[in-house]
N, C-alpha and C positions, 0 to 999 in steps of 0.2 A: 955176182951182180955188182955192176959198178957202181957206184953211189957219190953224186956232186958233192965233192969236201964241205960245202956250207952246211948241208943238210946232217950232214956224218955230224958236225959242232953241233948243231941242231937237236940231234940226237944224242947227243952226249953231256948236253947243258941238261937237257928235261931229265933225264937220268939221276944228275945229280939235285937238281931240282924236287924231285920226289922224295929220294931219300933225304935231303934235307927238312921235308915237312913231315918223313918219317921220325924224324929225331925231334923233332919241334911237336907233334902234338901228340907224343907218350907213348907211340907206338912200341918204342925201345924202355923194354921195363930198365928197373933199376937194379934187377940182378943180372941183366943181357949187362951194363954198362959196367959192374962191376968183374964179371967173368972175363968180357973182352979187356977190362982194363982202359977205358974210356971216361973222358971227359964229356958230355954230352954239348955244352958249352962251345968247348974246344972241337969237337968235331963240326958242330954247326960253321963254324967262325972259318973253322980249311975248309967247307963244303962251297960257304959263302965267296973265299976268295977265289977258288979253283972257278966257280962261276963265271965271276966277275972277270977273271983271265980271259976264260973261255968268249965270252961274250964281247970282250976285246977284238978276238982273231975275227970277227962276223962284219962280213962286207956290211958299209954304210945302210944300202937301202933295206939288207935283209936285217940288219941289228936293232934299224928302226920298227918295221914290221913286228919283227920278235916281242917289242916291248909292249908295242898296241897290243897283242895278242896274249902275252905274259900278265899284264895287268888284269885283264878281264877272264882268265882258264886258267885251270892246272896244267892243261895238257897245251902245247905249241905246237905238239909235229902229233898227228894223225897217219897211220895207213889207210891203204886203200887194197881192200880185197874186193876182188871180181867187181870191180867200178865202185864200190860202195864208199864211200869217208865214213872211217871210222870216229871222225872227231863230231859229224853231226848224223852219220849214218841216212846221206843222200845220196843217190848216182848221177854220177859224175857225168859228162857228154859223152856217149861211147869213141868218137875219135880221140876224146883225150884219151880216156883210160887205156886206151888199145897201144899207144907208142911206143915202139920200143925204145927212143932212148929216154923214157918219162926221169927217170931217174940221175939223169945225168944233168940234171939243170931242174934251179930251185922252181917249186910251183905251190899254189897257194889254192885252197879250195875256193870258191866265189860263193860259197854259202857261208861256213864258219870262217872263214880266214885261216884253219889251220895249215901250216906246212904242211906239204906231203910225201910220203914213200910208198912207190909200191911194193904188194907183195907178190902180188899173181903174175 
């Protein structure tokens, strides 16, 4: 499946986005950080920058969007299985969902705002 390079960012920001609130609110014990040989610190801090790159490469209008959305959810980018958004778990209009090329060009759910991908 093809997938519009914003969204791939998209997906690959929330990514790191997670696992850096993995490391921020203790889910990484302090024997996980000594076995791996980690700074917890320091991992947040390359987690933080790789972000902030990342969030560079994102076309203007969708970098803005991202941030409305970023500030108020964990989650930016939502799938959509069998029409449903998984960010607010509504169905979608069935002409949308059905497109084949849905994924080839950014779209944004009209209920949550989250980005979208499909799966189905």
């Amino acid at each position: 499946m093809t997938m519009h390079p914003q969204l791939e960012l998209l997906l690959e920001i929330q990514d790191l986005r997670m696992q850096r609130r993995g490391l921020s609110d203790g889910t990484m014990t302090d024997l996980e950080a000594d076995v791996f040989d980690i700074k917890i610190e320091d991992a947040i801090r390359s987690l933080d920058e790789k972000v902030e790159e990342l969030e560079g490469r994102l076309a203007p209008g969708v970098r803005e969007r991202y941030h409305r959305i970023a500030d108020k959810a964990p989650r930016v980018v939502a799938p959509v299985l069998n029409g449903i958004c998984y960010g607010c778990f509504v169905a979608l209009a069935t002409a949308r969902a059905s497109e084949a090329d849905r994924n080839r060009r950014v779209e944004s759910c009209e209920y949550c705002g989250c980005f979208l991908y499909h799966l189905d």
